[in-house]
N, C-alpha and C positions, 0 to 999 in steps of 0.2 A: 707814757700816755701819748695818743696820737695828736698832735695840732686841730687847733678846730679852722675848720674854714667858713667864713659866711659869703653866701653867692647874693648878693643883689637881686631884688625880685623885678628889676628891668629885664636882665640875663633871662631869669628863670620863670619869667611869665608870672609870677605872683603864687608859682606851685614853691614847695618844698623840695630841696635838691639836699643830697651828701654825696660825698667823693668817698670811696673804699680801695683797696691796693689791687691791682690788676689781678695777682694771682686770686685773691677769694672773687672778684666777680668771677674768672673762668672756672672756677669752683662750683659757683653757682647755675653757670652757665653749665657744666655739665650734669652737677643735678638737676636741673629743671627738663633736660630733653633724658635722661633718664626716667623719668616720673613722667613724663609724657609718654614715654615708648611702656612703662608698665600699665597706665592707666588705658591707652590704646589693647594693650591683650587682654585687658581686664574686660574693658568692651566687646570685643573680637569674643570671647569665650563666651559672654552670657549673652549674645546673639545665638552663636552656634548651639548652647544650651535648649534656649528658646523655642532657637527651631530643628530642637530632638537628632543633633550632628552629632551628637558625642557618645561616650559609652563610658559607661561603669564599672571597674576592673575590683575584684576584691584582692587582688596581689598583682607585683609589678610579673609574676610569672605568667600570667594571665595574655600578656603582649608575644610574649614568645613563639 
């Protein structure tokens, strides 16, 4: 079991703080701009949708 820490709410302005180990924040850190970059094509695409840029393939042969 991890230690607990309590931060002072002088320190921590009166918000709620927790300490976590480096590696899972950078974990974190790279899902979060993961999930960004999907949710951006996700955008990107139902723009281009919108504005009738794309096309409807009924087989990937169809590209060829």
């Amino acid at each position: 079991m991890a230690p607990v820490v309590t931060i002072p709410k002088k320190v921590s302005g009166g918000e709620e703080l927790f300490v976590i180990q480096k590696r899972e924040f950078e974990a974190f850190r790279r899902w979060r701009t993961e999930a960004n970059d999907a949710l951006a094509k996700v955008k990107r695409g139902r723009e281009e949708y919108k504005h009738k840029k794309t096309i409807t393939a009924s087989s990937p042969r169809k590209f060829r």
